[in-house]
C-alpha positions in Angstrom: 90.6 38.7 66.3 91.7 35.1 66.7 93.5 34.9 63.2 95.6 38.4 64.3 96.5 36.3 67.6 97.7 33.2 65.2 99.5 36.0 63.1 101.8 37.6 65.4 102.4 34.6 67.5 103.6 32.5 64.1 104.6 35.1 61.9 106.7 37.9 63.6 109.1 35.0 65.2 109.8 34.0 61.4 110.5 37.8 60.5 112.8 38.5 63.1 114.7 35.7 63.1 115.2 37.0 59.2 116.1 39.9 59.9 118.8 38.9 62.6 120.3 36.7 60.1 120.6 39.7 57.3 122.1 42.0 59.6 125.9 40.5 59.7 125.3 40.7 55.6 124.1 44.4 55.4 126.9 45.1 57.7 129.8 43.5 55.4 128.2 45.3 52.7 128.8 48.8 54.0 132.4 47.7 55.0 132.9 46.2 51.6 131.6 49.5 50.3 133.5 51.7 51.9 136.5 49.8 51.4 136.2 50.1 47.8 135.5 53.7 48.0 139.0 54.8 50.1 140.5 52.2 47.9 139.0 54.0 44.7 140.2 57.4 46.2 144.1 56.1 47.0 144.2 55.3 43.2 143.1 58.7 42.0 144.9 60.0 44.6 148.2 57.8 42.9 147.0 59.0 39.6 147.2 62.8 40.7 150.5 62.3 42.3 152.0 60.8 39.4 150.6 63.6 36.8 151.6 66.1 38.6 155.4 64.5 39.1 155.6 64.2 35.4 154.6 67.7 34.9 156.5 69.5 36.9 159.7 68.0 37.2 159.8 64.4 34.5 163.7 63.6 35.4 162.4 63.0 38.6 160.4 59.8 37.7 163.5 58.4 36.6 164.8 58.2 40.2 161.0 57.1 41.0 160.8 54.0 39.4 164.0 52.4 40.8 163.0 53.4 44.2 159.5 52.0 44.0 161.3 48.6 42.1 163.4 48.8 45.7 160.7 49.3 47.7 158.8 45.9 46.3 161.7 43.6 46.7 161.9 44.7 50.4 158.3 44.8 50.9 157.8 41.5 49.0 158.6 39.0 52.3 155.7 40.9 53.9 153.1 39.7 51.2 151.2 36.5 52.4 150.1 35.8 48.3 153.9 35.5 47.6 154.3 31.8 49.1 150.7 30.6 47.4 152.0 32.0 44.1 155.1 30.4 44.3 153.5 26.8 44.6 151.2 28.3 41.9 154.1 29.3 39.2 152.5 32.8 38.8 155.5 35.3 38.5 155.1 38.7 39.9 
């Protein structure tokens, strides 16, 4: 009975104190996770889109492309990698 005592009283602190510091980790997990998951559907979604442009009407991804050319260069102040790949040389 003593040795049960000694168990609990040593052991189980040890175990929780595990387990506390895994739970931030299992949690980022599932975020990362899911993040990949809506980010997997977006680009099937993109995919779709884009087939079904060019099957239907393929004249009209001629006026697509300069618009989404258009859209980057106006969007591209917005994106915080653009000053870190300018010090880096990378060209977008």
């Amino acid at each position: 009975m003593n040795w049960e005592i000694q168990y609990f009283r040593l052991v189980l602190p040890v175990k929780k104190n595990n387990m506390l510091q895994a739970i931030p980790f299992w949690i980022a997990s599932i975020i990362t996770g899911l993040i990949a998951v809506i980010y997997t559907k977006l680009f099937l979604l993109a995919e779709v889109l884009t087939s079904y442009v060019f099957h239907h009407s393929s004249w009209l991804l001629f006026l697509l492309t300069p618009i989404c050319f258009i859209l980057k260069v106006v969007l591209r102040p917005f994106n915080p990698k653009v000053i870190l790949s300018h010090y880096l040389g990378i060209r977008n």
